[in-house]
Predicted model as a PDB file, atoms N, CA, C, CB and O in Angstrom, pLDDT in the B-factor column:
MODEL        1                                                                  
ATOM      1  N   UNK A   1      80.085  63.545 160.984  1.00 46.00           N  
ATOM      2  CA  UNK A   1      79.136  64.278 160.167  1.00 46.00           C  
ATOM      3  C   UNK A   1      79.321  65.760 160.394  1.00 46.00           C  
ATOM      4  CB  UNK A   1      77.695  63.856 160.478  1.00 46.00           C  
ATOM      5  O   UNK A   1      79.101  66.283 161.487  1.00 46.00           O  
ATOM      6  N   UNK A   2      79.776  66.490 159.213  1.00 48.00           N  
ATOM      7  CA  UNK A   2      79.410  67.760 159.642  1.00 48.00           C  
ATOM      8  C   UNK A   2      78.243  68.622 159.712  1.00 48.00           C  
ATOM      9  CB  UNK A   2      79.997  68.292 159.168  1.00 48.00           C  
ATOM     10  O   UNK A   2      77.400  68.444 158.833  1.00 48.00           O  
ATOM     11  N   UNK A   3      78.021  69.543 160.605  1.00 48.00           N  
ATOM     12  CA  UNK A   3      76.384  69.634 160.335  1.00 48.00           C  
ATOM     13  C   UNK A   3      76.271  71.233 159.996  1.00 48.00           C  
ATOM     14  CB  UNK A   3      75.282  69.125 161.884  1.00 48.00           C  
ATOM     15  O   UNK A   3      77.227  71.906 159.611  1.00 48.00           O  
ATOM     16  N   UNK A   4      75.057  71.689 160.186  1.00 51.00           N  
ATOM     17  CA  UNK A   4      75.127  72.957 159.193  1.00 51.00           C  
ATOM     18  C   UNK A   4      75.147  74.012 159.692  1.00 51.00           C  
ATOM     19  CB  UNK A   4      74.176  73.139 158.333  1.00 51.00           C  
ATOM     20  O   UNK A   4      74.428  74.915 159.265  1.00 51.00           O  
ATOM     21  N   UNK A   5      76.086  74.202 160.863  1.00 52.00           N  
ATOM     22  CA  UNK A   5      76.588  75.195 161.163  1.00 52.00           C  
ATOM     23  C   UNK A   5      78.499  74.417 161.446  1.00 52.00           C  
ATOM     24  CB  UNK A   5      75.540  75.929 162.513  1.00 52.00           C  
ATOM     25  O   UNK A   5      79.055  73.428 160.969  1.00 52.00           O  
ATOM     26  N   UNK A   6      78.967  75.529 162.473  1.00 44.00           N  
ATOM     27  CA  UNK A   6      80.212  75.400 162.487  1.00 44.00           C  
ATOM     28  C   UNK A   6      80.680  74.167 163.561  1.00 44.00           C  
ATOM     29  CB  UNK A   6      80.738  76.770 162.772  1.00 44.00           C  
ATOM     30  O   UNK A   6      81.903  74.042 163.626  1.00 44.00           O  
ATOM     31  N   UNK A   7      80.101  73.483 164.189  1.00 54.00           N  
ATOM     32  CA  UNK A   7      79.592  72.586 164.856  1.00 54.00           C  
ATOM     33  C   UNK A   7      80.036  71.136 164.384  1.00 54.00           C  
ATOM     34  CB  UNK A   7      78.253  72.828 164.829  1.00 54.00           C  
ATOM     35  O   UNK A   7      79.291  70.638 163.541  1.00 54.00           O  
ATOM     36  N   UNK A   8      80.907  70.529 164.707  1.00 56.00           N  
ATOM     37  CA  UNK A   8      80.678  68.649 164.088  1.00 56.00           C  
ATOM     38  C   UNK A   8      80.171  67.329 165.071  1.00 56.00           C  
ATOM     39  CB  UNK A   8      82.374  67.980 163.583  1.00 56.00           C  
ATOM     40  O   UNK A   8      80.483  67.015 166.220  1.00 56.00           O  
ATOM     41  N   UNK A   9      79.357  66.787 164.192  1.00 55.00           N  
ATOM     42  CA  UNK A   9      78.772  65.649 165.316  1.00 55.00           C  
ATOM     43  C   UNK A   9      79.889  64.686 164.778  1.00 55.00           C  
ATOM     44  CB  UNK A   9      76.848  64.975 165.177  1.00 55.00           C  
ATOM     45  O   UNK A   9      80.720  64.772 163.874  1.00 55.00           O  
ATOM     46  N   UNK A  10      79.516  63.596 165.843  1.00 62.00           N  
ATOM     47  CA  UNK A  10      80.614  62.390 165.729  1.00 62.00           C  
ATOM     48  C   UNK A  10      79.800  61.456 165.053  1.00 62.00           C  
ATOM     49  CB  UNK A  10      81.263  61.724 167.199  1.00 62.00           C  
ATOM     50  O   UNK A  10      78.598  61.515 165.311  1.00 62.00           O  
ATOM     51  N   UNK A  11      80.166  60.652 164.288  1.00 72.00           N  
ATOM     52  CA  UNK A  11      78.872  59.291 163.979  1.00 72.00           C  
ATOM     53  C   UNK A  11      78.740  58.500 164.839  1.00 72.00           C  
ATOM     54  CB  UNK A  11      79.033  58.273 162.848  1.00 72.00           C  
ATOM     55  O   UNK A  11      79.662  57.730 165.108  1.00 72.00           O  
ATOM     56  N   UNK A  12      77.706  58.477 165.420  1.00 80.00           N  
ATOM     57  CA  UNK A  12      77.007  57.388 166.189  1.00 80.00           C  
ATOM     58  C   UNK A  12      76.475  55.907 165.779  1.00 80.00           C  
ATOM     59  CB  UNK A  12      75.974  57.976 166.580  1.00 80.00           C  
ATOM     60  O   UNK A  12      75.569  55.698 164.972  1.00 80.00           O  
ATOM     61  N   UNK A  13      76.911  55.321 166.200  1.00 89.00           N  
ATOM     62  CA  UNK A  13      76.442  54.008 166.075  1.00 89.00           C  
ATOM     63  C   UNK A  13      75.318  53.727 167.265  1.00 89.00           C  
ATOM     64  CB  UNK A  13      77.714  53.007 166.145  1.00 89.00           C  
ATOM     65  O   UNK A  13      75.643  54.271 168.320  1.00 89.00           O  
ATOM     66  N   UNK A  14      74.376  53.176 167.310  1.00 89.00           N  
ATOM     67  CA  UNK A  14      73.550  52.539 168.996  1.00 89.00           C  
ATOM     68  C   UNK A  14      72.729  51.041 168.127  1.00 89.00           C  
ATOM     69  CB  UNK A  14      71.729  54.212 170.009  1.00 89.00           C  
ATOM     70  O   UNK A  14      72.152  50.827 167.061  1.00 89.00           O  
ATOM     71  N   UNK A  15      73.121  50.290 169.332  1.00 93.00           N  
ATOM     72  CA  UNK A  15      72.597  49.141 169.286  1.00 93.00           C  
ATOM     73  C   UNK A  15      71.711  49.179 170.673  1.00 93.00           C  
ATOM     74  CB  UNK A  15      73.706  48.020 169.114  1.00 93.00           C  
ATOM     75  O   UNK A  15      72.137  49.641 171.732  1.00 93.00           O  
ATOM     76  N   UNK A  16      70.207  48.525 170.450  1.00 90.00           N  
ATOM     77  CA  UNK A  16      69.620  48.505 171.664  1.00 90.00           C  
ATOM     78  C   UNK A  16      69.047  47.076 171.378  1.00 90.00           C  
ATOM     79  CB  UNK A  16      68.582  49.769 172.025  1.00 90.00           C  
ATOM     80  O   UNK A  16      68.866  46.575 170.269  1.00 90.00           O  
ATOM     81  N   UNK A  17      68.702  46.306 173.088  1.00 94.00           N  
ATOM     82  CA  UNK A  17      68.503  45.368 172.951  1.00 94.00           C  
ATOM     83  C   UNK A  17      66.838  45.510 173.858  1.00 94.00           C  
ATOM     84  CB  UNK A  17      69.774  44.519 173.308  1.00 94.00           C  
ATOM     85  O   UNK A  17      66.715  46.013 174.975  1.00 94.00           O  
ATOM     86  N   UNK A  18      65.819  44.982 173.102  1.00 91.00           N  
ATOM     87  CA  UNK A  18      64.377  44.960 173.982  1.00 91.00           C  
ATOM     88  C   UNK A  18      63.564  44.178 173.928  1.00 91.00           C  
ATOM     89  CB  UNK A  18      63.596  45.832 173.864  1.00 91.00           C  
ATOM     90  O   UNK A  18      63.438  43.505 172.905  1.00 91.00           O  
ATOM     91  N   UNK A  19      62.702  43.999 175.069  1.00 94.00           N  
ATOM     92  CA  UNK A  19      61.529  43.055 174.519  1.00 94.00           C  
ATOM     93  C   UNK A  19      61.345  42.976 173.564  1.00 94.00           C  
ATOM     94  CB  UNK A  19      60.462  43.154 174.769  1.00 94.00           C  
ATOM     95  O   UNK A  19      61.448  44.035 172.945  1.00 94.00           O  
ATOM     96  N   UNK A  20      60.991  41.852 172.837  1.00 91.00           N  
ATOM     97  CA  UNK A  20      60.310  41.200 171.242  1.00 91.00           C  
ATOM     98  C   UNK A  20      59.393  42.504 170.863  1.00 91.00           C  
ATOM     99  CB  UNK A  20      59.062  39.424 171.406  1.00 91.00           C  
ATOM    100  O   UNK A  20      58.402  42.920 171.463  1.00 91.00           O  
ATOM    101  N   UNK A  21      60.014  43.016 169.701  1.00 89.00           N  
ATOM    102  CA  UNK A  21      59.097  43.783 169.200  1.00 89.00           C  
ATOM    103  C   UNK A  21      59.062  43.940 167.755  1.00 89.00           C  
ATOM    104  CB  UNK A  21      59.195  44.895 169.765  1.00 89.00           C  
ATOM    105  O   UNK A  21      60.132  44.015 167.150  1.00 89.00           O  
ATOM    106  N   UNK A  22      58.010  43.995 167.164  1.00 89.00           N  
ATOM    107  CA  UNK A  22      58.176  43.884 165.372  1.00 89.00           C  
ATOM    108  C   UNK A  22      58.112  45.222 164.746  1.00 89.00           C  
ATOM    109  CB  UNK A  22      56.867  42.969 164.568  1.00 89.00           C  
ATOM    110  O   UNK A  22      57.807  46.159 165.483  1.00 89.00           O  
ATOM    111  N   UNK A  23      58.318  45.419 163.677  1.00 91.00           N  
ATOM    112  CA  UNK A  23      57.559  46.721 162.926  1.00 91.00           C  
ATOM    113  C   UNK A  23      59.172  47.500 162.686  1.00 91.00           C  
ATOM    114  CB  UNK A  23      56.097  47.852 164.197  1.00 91.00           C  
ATOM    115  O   UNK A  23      59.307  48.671 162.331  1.00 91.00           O  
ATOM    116  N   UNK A  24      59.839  46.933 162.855  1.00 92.00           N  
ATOM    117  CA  UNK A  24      61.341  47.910 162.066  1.00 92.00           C  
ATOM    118  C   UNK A  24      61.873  47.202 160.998  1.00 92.00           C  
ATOM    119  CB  UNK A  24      62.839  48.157 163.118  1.00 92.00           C  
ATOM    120  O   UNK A  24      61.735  46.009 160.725  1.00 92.00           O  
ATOM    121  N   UNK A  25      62.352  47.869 160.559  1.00 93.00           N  
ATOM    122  CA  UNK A  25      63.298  47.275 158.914  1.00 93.00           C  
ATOM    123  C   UNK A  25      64.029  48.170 158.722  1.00 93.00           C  
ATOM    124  CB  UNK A  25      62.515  47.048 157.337  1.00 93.00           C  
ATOM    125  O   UNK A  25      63.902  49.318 159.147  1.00 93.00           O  
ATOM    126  N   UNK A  26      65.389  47.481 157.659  1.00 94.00           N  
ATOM    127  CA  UNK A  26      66.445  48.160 157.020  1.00 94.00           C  
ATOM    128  C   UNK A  26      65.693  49.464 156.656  1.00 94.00           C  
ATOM    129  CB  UNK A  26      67.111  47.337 155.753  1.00 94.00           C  
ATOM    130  O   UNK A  26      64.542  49.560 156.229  1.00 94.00           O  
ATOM    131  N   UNK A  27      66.810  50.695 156.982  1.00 94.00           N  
ATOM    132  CA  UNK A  27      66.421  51.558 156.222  1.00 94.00           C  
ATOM    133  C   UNK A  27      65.178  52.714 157.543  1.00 94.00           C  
ATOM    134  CB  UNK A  27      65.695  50.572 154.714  1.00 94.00           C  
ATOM    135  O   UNK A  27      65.125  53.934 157.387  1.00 94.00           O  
ATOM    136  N   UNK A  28      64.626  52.234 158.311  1.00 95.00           N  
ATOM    137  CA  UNK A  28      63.937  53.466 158.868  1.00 95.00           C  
ATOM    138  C   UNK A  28      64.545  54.323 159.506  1.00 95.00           C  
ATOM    139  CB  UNK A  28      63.038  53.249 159.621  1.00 95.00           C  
ATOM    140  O   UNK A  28      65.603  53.994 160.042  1.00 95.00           O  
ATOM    141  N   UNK A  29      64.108  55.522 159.619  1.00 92.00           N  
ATOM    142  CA  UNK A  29      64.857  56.165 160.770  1.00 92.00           C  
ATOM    143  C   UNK A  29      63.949  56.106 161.700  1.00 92.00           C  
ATOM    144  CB  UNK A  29      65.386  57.576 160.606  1.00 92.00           C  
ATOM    145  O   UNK A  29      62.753  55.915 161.479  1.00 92.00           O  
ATOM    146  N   UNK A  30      64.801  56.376 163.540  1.00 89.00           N  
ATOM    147  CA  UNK A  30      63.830  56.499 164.644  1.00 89.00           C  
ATOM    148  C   UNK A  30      64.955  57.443 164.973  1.00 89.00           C  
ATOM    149  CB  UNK A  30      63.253  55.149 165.708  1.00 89.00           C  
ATOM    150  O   UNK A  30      66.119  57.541 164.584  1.00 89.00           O  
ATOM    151  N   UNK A  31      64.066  58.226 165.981  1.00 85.00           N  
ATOM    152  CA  UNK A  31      64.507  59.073 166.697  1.00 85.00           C  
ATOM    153  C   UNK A  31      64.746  58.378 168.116  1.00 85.00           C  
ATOM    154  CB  UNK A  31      63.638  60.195 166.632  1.00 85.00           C  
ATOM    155  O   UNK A  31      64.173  57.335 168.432  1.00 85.00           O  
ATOM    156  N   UNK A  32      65.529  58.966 168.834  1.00 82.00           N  
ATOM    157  CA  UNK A  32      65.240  59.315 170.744  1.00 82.00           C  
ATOM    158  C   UNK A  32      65.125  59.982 171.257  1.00 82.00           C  
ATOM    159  CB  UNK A  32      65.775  59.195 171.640  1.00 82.00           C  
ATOM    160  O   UNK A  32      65.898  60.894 170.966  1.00 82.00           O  
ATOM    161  N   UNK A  33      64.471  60.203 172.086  1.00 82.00           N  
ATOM    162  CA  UNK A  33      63.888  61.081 173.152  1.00 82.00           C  
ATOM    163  C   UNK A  33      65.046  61.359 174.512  1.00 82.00           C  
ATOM    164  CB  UNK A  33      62.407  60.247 173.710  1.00 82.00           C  
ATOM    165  O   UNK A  33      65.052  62.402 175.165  1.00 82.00           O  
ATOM    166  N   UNK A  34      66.024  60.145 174.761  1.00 82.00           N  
ATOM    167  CA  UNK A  34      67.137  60.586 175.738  1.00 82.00           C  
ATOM    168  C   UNK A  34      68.283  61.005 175.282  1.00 82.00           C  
ATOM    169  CB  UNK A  34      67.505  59.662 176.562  1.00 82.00           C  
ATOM    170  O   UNK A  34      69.299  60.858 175.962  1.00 82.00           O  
ATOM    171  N   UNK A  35      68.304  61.404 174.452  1.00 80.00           N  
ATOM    172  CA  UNK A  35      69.401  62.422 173.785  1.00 80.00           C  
ATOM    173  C   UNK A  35      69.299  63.819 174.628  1.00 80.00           C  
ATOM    174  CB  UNK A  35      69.037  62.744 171.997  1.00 80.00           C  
ATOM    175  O   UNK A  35      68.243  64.408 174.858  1.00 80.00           O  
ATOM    176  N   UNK A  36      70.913  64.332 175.143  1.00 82.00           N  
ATOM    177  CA  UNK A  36      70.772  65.824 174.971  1.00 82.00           C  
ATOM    178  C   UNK A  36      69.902  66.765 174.101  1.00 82.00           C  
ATOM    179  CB  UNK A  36      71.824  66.148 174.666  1.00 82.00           C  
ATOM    180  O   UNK A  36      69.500  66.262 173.052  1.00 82.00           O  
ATOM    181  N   UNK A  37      69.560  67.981 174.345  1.00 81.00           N  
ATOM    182  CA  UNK A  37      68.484  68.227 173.513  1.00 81.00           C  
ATOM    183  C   UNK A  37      69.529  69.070 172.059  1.00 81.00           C  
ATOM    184  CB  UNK A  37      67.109  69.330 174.505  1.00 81.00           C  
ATOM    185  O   UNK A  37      68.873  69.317 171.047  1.00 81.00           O  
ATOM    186  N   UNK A  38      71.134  69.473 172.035  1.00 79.00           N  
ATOM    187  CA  UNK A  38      71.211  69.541 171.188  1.00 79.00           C  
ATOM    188  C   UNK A  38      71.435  68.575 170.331  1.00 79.00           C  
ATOM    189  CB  UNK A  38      71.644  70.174 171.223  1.00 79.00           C  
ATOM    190  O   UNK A  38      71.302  68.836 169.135  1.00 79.00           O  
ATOM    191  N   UNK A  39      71.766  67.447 170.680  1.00 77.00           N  
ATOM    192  CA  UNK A  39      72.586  66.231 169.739  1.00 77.00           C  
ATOM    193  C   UNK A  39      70.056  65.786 169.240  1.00 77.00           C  
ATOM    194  CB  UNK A  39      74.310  64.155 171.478  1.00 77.00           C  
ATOM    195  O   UNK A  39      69.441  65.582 168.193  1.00 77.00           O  
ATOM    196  N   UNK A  40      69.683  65.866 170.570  1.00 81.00           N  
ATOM    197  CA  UNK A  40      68.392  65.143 169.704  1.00 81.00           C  
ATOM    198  C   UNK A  40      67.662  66.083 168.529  1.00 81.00           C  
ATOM    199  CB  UNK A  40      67.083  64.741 170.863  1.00 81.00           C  
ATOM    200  O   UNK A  40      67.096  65.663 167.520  1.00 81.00           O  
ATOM    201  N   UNK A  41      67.816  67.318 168.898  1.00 84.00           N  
ATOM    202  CA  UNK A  41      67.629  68.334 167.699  1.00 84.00           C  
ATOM    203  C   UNK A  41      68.160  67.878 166.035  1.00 84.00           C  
ATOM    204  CB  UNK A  41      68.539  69.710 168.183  1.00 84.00           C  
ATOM    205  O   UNK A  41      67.589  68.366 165.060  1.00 84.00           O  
ATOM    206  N   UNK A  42      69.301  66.901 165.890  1.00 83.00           N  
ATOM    207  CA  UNK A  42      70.035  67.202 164.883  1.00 83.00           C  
ATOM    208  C   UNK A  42      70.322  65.871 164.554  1.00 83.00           C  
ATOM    209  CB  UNK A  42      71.136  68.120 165.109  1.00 83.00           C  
ATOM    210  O   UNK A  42      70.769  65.669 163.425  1.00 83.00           O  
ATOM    211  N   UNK A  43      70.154  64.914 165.317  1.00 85.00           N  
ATOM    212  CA  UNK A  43      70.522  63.517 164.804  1.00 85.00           C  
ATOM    213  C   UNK A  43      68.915  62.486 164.790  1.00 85.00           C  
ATOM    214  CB  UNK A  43      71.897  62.798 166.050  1.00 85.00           C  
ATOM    215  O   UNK A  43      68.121  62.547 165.729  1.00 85.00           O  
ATOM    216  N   UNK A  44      68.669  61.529 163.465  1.00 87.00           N  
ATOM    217  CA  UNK A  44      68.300  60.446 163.551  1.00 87.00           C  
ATOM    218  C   UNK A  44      68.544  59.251 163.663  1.00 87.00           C  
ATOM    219  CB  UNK A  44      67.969  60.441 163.127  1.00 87.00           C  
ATOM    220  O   UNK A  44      69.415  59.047 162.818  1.00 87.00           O  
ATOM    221  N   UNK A  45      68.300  58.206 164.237  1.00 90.00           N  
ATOM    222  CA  UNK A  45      69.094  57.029 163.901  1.00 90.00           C  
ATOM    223  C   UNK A  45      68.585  56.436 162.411  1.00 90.00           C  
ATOM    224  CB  UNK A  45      68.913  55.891 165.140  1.00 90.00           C  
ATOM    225  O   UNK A  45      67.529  56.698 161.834  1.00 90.00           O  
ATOM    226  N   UNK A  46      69.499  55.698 162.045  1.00 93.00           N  
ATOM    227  CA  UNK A  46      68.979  55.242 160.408  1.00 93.00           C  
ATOM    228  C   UNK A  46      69.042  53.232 160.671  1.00 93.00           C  
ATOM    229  CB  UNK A  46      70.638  56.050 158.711  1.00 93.00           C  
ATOM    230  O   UNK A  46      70.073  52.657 160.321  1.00 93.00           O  
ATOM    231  N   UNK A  47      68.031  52.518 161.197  1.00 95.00           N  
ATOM    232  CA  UNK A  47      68.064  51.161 161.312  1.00 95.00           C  
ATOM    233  C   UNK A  47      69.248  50.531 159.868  1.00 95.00           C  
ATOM    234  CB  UNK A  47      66.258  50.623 161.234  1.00 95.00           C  
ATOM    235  O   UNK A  47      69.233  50.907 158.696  1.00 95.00           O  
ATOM    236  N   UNK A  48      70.109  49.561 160.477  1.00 95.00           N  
ATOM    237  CA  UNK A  48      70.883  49.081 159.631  1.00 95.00           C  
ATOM    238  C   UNK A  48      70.878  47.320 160.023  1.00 95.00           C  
ATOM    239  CB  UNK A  48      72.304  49.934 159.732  1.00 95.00           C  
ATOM    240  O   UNK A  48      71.496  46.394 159.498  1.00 95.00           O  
ATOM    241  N   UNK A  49      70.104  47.341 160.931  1.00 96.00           N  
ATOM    242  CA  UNK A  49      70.278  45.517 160.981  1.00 96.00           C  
ATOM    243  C   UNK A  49      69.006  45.214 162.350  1.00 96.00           C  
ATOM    244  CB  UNK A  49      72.511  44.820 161.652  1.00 96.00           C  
ATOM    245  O   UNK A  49      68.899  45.919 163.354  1.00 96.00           O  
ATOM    246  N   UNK A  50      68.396  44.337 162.115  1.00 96.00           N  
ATOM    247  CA  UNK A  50      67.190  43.939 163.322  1.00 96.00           C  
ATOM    248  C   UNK A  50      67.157  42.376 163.509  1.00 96.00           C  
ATOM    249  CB  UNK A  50      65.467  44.451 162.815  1.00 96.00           C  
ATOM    250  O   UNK A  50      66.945  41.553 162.618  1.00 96.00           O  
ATOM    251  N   UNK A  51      67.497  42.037 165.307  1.00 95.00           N  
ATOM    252  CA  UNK A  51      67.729  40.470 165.071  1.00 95.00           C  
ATOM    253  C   UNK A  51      67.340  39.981 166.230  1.00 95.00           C  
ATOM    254  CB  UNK A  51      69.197  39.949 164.730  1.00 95.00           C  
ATOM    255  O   UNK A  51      67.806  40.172 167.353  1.00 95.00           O  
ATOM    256  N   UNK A  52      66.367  39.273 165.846  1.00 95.00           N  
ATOM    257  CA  UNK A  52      65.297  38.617 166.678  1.00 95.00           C  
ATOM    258  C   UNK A  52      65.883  37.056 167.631  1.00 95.00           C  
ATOM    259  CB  UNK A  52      63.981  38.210 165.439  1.00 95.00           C  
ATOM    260  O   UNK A  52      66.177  35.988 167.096  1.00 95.00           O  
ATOM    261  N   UNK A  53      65.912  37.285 168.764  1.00 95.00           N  
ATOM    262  CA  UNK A  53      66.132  36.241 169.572  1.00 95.00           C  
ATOM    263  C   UNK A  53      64.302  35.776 170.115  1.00 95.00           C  
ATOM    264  CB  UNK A  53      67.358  36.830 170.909  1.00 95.00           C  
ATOM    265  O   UNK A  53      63.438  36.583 170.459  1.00 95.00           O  
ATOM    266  N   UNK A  54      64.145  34.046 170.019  1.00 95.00           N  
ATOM    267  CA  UNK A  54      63.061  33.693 170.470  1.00 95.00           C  
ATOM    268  C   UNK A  54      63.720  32.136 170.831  1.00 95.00           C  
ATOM    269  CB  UNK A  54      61.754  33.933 169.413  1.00 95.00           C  
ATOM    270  O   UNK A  54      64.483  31.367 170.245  1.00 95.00           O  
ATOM    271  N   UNK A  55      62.797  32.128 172.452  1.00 94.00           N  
ATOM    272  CA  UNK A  55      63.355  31.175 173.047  1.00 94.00           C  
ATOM    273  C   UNK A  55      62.019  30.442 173.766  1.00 94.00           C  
ATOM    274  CB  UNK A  55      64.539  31.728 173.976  1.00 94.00           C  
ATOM    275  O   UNK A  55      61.116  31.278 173.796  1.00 94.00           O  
ATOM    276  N   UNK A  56      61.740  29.618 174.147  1.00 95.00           N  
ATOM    277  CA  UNK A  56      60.583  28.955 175.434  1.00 95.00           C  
ATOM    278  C   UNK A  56      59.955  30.065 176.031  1.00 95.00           C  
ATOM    279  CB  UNK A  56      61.330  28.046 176.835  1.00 95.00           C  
ATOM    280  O   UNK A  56      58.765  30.318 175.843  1.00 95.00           O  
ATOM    281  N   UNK A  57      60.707  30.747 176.748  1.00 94.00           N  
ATOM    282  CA  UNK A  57      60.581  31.779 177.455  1.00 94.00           C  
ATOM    283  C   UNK A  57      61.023  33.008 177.255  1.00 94.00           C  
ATOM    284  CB  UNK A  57      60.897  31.533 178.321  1.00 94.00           C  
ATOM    285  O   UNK A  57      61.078  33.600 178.333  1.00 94.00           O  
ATOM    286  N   UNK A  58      61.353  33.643 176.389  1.00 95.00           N  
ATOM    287  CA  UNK A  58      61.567  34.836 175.692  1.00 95.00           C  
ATOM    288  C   UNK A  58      61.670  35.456 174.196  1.00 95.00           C  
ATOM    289  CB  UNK A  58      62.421  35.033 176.098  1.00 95.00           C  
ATOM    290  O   UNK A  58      61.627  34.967 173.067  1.00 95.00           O  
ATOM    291  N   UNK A  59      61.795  36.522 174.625  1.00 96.00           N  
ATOM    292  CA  UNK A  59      61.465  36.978 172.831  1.00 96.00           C  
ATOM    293  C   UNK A  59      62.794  38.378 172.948  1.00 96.00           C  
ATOM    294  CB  UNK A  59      59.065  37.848 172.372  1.00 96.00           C  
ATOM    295  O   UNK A  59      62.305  39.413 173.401  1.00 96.00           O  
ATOM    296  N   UNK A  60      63.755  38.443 172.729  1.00 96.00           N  
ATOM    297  CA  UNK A  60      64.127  39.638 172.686  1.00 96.00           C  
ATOM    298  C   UNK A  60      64.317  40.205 171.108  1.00 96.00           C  
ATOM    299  CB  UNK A  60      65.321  39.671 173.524  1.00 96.00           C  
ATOM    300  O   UNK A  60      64.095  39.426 170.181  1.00 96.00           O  
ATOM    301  N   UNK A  61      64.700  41.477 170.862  1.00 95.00           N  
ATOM    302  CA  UNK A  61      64.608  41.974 169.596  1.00 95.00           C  
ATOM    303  C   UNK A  61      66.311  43.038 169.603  1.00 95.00           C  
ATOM    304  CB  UNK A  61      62.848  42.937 169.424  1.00 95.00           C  
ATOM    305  O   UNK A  61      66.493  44.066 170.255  1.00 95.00           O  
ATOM    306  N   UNK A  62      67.333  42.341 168.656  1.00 96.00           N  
ATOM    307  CA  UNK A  62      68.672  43.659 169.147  1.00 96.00           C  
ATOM    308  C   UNK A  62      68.408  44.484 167.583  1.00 96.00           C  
ATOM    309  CB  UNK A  62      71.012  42.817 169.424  1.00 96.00           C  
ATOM    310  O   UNK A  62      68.337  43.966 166.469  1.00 96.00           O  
ATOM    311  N   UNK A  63      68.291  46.010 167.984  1.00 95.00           N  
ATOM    312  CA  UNK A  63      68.287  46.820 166.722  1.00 95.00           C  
ATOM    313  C   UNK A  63      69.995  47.696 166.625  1.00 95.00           C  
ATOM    314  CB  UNK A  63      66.763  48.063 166.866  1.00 95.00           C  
ATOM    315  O   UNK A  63      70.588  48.322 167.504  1.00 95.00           O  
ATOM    316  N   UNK A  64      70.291  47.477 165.562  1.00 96.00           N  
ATOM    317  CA  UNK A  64      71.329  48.360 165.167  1.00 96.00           C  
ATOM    318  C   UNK A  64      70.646  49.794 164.406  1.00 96.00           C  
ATOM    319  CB  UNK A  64      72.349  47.468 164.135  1.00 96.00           C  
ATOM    320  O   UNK A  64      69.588  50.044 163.829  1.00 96.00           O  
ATOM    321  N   UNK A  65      71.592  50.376 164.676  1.00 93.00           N  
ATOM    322  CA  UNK A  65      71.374  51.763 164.115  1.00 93.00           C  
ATOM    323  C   UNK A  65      72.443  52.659 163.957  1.00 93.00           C  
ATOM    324  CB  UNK A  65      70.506  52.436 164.859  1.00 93.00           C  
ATOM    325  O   UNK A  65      73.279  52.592 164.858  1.00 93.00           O  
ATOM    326  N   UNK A  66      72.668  53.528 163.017  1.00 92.00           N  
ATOM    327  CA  UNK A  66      73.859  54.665 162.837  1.00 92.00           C  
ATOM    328  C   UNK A  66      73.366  56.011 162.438  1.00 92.00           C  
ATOM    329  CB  UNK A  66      74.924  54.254 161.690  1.00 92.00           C  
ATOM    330  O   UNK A  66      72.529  56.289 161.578  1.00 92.00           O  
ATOM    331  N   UNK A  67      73.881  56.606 163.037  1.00 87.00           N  
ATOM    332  CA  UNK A  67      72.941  58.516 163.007  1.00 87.00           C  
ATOM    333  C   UNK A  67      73.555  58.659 162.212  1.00 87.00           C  
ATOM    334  CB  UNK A  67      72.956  59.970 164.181  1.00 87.00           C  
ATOM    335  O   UNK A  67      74.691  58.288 161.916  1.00 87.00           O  
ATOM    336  N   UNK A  68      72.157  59.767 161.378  1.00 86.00           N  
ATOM    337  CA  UNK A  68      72.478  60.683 160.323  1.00 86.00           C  
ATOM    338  C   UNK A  68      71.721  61.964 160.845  1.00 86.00           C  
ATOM    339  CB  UNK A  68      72.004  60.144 158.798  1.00 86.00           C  
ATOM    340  O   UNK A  68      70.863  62.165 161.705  1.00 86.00           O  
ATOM    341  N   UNK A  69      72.503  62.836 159.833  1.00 84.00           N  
ATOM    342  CA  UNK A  69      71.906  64.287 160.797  1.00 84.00           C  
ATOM    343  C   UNK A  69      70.267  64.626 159.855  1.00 84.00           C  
ATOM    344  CB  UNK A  69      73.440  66.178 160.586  1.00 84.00           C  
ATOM    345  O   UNK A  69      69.957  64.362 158.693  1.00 84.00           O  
ATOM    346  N   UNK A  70      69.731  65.096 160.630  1.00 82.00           N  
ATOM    347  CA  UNK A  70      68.224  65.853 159.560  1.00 82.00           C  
ATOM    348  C   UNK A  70      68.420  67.038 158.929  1.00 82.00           C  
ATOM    349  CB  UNK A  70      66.801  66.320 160.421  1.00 82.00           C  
ATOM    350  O   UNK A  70      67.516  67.538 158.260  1.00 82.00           O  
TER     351      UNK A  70                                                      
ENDMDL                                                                          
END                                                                             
């Protein structure tokens, strides 16, 4: 991605895997908070896939995501 100065970010992809949790869909963006503070200044993640593992004893949730700049 180039961004809007003279500067280029790389595209990011992040997949995270967490406790069972609901409330994302195709299409949102989230931010992070452990980003460097220039890359978190300038990148969102954009959700591209959400996939729910549920078992006896667990619930996990894996989110995909690919940055776009703001």
């Amino acid at each position: 991605f180039p961004s809007h100065d003279s500067e280029t970010v790389m595209p990011f992809q992040l997949s995270v895997t967490v406790t069972g949790i609901g409330g994302f869909a195709f299409g949102q963006l989230v931010t992070l908070d452990r980003l460097p503070g220039t890359l978190k200044s300038k990148i969102n993640y954009q959700v591209t896939a959400v996939e729910h593992s549920i078992t006896p004893d667990d619930w996990t949730t894996k989110i995909n995501t690919v940055g776009r700049l703001k």
